[in-house]
mmCIF file of the N, C-alpha and C atoms, coordinates in Angstrom:
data_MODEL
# 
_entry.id   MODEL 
# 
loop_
_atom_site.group_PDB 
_atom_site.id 
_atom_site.type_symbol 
_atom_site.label_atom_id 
_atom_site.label_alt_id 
_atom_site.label_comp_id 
_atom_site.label_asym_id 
_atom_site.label_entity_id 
_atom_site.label_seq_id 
_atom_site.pdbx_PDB_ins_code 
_atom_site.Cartn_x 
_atom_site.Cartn_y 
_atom_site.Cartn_z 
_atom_site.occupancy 
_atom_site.B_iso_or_equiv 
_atom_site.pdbx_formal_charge 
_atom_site.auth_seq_id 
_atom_site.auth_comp_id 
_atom_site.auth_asym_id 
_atom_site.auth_atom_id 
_atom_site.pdbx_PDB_model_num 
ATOM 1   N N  . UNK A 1 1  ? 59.056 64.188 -96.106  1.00 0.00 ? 1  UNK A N  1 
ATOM 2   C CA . UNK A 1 1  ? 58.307 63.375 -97.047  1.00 0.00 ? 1  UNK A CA 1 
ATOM 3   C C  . UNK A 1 1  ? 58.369 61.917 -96.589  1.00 0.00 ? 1  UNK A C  1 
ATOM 4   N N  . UNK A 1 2  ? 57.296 61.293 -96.393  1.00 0.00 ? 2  UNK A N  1 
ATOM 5   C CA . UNK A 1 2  ? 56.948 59.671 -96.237  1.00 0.00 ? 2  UNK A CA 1 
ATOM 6   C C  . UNK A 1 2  ? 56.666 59.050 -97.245  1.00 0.00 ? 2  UNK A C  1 
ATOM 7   N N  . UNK A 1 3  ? 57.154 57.913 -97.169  1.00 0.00 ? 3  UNK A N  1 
ATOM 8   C CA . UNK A 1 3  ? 57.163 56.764 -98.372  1.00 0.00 ? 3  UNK A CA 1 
ATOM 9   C C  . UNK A 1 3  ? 56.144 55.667 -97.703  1.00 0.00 ? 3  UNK A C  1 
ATOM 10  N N  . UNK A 1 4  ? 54.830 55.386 -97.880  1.00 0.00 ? 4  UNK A N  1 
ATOM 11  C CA . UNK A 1 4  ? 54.382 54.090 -97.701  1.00 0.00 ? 4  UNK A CA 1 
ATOM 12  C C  . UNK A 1 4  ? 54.520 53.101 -98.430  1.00 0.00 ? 4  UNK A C  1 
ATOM 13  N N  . UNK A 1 5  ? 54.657 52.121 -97.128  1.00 0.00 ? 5  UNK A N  1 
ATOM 14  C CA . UNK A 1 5  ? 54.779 50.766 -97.785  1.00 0.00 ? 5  UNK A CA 1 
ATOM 15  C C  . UNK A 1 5  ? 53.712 49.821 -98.460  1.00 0.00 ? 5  UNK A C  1 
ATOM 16  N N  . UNK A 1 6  ? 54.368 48.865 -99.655  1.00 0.00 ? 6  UNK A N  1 
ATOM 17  C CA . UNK A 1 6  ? 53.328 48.860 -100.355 1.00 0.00 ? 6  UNK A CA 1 
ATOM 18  C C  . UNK A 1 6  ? 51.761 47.409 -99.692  1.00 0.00 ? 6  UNK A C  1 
ATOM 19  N N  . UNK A 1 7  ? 51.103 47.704 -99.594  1.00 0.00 ? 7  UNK A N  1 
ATOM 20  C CA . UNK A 1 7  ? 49.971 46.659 -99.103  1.00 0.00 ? 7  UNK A CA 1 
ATOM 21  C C  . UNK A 1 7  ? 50.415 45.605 -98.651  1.00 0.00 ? 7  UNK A C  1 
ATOM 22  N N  . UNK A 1 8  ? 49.832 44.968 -97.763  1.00 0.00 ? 8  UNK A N  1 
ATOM 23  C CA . UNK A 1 8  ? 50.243 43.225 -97.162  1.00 0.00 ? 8  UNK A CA 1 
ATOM 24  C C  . UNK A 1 8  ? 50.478 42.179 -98.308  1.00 0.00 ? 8  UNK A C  1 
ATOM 25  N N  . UNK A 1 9  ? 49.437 42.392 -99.087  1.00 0.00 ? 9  UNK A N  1 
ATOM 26  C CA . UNK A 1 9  ? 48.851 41.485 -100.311 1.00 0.00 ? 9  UNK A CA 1 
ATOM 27  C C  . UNK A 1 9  ? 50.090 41.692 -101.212 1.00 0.00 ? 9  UNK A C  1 
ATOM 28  N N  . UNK A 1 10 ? 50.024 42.850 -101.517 1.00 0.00 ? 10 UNK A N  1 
ATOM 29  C CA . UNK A 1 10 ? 51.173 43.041 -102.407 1.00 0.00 ? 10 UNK A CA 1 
ATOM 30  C C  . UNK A 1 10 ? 52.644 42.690 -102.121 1.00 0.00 ? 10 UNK A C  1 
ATOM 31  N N  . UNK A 1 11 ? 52.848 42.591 -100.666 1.00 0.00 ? 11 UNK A N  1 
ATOM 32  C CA . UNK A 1 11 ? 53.909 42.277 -100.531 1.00 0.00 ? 11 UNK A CA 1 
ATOM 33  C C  . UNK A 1 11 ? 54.224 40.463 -100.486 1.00 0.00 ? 11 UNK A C  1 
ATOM 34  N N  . UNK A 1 12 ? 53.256 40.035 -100.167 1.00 0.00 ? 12 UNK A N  1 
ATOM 35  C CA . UNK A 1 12 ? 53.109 38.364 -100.150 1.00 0.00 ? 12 UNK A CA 1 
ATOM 36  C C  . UNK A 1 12 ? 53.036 38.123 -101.656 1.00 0.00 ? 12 UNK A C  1 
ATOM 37  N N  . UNK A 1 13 ? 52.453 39.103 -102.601 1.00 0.00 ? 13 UNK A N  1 
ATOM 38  C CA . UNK A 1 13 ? 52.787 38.238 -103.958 1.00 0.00 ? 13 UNK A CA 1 
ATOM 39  C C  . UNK A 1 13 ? 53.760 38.806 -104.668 1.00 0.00 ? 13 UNK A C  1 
ATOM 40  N N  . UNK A 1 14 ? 54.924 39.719 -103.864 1.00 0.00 ? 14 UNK A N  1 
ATOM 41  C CA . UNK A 1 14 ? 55.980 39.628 -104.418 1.00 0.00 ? 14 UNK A CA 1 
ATOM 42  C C  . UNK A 1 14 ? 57.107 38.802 -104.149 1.00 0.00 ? 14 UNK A C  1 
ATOM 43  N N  . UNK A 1 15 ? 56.479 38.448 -102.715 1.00 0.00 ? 15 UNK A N  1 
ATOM 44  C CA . UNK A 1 15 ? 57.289 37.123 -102.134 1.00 0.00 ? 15 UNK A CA 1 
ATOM 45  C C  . UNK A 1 15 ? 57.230 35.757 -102.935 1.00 0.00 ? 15 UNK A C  1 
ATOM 46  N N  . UNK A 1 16 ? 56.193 35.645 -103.477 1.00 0.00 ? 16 UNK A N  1 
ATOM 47  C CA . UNK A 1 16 ? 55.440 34.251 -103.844 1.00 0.00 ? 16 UNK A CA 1 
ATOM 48  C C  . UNK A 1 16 ? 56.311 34.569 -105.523 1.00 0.00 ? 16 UNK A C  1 
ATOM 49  N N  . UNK A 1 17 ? 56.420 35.179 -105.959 1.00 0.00 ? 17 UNK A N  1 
ATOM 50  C CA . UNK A 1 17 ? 57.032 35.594 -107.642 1.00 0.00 ? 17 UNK A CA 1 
ATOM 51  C C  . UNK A 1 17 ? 58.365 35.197 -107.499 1.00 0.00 ? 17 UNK A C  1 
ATOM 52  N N  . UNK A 1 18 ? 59.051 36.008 -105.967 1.00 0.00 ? 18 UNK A N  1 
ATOM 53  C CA . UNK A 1 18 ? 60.203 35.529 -105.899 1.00 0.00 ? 18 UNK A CA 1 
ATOM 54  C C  . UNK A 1 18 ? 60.844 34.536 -105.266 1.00 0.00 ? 18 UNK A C  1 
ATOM 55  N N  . UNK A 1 19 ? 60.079 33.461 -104.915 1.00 0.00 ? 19 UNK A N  1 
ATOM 56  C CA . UNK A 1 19 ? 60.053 32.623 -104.439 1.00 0.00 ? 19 UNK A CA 1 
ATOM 57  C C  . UNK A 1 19 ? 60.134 31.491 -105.653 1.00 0.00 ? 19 UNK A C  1 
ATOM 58  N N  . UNK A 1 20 ? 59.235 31.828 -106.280 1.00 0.00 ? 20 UNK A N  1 
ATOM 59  C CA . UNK A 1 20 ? 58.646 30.742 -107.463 1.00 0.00 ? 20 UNK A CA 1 
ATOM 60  C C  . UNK A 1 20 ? 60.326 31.182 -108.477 1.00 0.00 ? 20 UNK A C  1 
ATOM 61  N N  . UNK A 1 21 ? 60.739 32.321 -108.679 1.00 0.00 ? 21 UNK A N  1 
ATOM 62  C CA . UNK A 1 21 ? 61.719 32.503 -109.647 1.00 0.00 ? 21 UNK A CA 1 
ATOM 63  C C  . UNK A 1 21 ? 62.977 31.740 -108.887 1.00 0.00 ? 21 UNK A C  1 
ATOM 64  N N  . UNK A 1 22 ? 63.219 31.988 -107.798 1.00 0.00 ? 22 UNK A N  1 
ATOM 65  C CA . UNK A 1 22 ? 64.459 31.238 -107.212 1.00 0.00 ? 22 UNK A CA 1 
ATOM 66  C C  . UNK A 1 22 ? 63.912 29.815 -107.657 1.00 0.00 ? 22 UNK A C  1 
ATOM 67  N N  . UNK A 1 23 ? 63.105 29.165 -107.062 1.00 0.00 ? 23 UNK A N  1 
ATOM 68  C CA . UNK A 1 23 ? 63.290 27.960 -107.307 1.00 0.00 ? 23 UNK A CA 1 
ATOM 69  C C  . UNK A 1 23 ? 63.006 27.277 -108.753 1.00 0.00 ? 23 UNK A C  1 
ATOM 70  N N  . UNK A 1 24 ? 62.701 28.518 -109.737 1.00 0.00 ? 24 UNK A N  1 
ATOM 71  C CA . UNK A 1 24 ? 63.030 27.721 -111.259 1.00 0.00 ? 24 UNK A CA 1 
ATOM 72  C C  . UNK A 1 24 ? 64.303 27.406 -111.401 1.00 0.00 ? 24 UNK A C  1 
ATOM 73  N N  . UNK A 1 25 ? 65.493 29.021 -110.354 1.00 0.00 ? 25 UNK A N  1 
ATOM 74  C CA . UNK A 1 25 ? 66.376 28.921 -110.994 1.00 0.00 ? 25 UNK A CA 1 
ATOM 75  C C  . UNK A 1 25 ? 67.402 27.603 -109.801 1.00 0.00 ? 25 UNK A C  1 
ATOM 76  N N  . UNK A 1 26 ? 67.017 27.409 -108.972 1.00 0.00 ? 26 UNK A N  1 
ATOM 77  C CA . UNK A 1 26 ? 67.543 26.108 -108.376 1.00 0.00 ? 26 UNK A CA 1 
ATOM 78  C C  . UNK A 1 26 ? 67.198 24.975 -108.997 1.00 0.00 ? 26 UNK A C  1 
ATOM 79  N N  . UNK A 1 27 ? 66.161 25.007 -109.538 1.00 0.00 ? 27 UNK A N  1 
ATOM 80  C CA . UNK A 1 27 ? 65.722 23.177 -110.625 1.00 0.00 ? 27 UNK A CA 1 
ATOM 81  C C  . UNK A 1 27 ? 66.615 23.445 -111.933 1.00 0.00 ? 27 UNK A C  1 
ATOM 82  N N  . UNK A 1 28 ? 66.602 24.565 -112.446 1.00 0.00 ? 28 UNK A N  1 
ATOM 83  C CA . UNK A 1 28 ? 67.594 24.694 -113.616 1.00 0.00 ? 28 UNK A CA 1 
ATOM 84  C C  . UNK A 1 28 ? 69.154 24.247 -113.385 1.00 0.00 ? 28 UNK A C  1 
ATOM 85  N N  . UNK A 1 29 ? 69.275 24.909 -112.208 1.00 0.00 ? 29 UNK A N  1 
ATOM 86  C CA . UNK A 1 29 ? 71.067 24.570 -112.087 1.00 0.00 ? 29 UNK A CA 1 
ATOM 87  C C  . UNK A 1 29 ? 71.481 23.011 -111.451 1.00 0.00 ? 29 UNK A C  1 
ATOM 88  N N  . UNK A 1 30 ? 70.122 22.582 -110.825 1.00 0.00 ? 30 UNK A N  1 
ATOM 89  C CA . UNK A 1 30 ? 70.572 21.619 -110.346 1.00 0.00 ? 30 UNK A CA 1 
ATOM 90  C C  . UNK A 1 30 ? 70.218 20.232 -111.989 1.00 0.00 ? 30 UNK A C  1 
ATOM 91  N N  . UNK A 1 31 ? 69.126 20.821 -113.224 1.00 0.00 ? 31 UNK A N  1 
ATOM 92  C CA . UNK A 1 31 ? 69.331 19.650 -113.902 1.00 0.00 ? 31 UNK A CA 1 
ATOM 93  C C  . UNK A 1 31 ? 70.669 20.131 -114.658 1.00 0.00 ? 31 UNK A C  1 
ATOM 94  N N  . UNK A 1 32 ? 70.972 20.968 -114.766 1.00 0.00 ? 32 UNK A N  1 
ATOM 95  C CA . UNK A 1 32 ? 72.406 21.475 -115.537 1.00 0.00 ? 32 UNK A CA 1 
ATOM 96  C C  . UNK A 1 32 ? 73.770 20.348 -114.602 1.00 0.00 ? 32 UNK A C  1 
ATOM 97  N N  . UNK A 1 33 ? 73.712 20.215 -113.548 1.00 0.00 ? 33 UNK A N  1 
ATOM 98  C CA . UNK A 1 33 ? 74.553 19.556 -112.818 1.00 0.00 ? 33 UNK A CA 1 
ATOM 99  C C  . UNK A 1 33 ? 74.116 17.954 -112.999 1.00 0.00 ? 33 UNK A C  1 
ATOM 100 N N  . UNK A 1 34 ? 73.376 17.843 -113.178 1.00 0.00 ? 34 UNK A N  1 
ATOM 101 C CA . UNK A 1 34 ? 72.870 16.224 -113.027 1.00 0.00 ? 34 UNK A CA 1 
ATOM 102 C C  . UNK A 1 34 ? 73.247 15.680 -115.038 1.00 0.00 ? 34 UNK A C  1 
ATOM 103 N N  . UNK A 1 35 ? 73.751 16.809 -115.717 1.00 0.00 ? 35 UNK A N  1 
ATOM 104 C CA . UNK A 1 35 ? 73.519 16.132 -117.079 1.00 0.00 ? 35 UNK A CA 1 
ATOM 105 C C  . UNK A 1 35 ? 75.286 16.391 -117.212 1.00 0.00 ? 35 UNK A C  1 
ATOM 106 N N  . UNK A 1 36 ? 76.176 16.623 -116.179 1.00 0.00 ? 36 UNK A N  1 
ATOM 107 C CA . UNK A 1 36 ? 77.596 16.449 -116.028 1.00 0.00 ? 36 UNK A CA 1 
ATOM 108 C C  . UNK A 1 36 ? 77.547 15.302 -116.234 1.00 0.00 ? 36 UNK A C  1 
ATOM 109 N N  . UNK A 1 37 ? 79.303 14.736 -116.720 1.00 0.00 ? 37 UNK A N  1 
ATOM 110 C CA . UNK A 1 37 ? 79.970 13.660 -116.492 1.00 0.00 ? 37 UNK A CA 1 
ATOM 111 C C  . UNK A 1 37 ? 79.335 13.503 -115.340 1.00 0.00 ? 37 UNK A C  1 
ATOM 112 N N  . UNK A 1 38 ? 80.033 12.011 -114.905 1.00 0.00 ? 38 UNK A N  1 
ATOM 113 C CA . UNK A 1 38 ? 79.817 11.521 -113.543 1.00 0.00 ? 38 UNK A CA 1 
ATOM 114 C C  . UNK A 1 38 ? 80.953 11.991 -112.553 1.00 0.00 ? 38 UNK A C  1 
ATOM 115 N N  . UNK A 1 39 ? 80.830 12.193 -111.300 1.00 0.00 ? 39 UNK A N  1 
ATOM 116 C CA . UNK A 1 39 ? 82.563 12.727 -110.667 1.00 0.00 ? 39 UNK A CA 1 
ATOM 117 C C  . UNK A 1 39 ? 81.895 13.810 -109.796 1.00 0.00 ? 39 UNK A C  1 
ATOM 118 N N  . UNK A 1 40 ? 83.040 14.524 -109.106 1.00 0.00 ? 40 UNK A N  1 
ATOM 119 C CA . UNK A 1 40 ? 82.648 15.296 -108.433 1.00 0.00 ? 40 UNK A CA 1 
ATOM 120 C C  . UNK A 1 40 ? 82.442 16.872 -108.495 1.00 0.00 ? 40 UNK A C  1 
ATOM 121 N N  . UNK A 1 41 ? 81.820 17.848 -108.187 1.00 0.00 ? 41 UNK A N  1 
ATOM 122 C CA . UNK A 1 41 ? 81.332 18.856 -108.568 1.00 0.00 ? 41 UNK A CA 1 
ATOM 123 C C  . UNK A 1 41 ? 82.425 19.723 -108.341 1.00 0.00 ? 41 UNK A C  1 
ATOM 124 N N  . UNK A 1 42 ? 82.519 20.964 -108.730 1.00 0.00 ? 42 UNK A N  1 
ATOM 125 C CA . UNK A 1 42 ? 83.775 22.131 -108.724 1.00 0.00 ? 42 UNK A CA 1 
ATOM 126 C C  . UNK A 1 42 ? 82.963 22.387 -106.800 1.00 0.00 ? 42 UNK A C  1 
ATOM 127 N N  . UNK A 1 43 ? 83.735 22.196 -106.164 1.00 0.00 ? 43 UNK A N  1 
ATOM 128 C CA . UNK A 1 43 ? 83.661 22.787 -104.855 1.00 0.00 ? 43 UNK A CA 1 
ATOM 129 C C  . UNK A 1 43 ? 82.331 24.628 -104.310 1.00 0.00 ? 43 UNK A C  1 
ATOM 130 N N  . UNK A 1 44 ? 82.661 25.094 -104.955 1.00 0.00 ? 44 UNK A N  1 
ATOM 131 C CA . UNK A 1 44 ? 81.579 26.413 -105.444 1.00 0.00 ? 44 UNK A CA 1 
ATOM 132 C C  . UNK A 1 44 ? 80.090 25.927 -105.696 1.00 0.00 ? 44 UNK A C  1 
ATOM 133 N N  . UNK A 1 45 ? 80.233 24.573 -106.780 1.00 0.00 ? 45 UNK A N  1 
ATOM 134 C CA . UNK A 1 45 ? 78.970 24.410 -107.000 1.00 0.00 ? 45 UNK A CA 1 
ATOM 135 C C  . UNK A 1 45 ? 78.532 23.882 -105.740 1.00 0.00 ? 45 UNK A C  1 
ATOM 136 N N  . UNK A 1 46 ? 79.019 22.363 -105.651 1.00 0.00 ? 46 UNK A N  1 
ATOM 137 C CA . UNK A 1 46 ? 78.946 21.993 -104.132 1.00 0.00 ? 46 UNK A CA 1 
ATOM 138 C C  . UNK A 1 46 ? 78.133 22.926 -103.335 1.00 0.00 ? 46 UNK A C  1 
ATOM 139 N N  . UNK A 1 47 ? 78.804 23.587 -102.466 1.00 0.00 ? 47 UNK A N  1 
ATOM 140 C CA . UNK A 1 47 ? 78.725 24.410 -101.713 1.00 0.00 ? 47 UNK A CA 1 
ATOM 141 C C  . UNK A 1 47 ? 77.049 24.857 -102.273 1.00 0.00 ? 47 UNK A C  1 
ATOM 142 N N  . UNK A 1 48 ? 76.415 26.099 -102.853 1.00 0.00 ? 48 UNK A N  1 
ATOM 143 C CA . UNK A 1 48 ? 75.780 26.195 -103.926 1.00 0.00 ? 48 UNK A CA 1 
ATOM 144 C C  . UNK A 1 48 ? 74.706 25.173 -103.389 1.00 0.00 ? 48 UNK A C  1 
ATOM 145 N N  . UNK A 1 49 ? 74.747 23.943 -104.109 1.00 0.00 ? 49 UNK A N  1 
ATOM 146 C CA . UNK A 1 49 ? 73.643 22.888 -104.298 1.00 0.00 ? 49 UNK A CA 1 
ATOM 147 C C  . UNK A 1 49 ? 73.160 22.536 -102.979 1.00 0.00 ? 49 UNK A C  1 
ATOM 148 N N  . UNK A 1 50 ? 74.463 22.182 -102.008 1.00 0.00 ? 50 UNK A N  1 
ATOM 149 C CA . UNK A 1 50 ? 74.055 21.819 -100.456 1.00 0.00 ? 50 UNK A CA 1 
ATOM 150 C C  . UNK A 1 50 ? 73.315 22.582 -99.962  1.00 0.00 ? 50 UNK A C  1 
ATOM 151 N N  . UNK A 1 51 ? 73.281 24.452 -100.140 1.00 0.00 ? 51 UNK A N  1 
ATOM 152 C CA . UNK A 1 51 ? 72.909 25.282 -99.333  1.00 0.00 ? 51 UNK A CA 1 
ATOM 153 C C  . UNK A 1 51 ? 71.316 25.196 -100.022 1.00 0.00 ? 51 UNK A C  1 
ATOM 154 N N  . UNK A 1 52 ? 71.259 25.422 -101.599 1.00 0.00 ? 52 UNK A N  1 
ATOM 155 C CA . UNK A 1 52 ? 69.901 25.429 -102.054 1.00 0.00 ? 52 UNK A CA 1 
ATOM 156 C C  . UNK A 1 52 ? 68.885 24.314 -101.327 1.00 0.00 ? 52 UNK A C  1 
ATOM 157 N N  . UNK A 1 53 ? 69.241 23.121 -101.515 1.00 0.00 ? 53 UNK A N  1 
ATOM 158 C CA . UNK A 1 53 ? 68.358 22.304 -101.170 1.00 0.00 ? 53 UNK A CA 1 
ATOM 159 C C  . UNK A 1 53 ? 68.207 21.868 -99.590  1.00 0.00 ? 53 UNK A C  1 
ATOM 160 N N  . UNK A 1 54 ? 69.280 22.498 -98.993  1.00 0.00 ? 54 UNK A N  1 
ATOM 161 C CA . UNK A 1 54 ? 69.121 22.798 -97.177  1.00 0.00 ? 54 UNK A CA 1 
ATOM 162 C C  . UNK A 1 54 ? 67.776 23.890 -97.662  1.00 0.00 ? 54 UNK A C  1 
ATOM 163 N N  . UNK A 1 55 ? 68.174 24.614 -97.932  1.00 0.00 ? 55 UNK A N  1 
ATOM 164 C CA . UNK A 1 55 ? 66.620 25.875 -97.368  1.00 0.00 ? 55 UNK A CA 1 
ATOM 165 C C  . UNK A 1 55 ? 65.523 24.808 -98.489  1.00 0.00 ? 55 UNK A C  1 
ATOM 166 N N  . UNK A 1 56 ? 65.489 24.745 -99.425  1.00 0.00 ? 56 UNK A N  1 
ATOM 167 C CA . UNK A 1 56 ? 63.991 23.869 -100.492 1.00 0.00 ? 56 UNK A CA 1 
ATOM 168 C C  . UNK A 1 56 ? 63.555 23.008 -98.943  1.00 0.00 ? 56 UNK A C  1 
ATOM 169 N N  . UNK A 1 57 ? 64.650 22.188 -98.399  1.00 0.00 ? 57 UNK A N  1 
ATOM 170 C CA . UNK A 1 57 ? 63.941 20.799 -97.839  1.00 0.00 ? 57 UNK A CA 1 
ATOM 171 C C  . UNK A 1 57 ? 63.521 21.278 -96.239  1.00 0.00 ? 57 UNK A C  1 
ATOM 172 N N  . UNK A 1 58 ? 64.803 22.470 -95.918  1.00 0.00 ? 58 UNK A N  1 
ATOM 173 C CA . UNK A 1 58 ? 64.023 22.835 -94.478  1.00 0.00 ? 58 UNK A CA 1 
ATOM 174 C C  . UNK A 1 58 ? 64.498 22.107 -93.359  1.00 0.00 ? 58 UNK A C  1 
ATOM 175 N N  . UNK A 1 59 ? 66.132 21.268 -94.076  1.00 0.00 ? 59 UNK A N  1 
ATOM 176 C CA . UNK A 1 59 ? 66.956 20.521 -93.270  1.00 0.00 ? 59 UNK A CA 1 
ATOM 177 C C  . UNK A 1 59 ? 68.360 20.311 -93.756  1.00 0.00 ? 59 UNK A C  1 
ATOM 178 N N  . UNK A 1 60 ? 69.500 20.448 -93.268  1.00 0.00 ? 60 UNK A N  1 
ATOM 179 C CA . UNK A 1 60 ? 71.088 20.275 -93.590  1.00 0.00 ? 60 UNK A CA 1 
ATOM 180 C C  . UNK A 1 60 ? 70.991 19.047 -94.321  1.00 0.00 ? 60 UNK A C  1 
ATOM 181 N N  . UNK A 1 61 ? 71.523 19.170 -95.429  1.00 0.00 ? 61 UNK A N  1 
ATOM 182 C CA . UNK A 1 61 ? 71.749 17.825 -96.502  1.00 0.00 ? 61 UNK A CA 1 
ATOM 183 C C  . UNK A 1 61 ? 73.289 18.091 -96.603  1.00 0.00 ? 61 UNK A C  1 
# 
């Protein structure tokens, strides 16, 4: 039994859904971090925020 895969189209707008959902949920966590005290972040988040906005910008921050 073969399983085809599902259409080109279909697969680019499941990319584009999950694309669009990651980056609600990177603007969410990052205004959740910006409405902290002032100081420095738990190390995890850190880590976390640097890596998100390395891939958003498409360069090591």
């Amino acid at each position: 039994m073969t399983t085809s895969a599902p259409p080109t189209d279909q697969l680019h707008e499941m990319y584009v859904e999950l694309t669009r959902e990651e980056h609600a949920a990177v603007m969410e966590k990052m205004v959740e971090m910006t409405q902290q005290p002032a100081g420095h972040l738990p190390k995890q988040d850190e880590m976390y925020l640097e890596q998100q906005l390395t891939d958003l910008f498409g360069f090591e921050v």
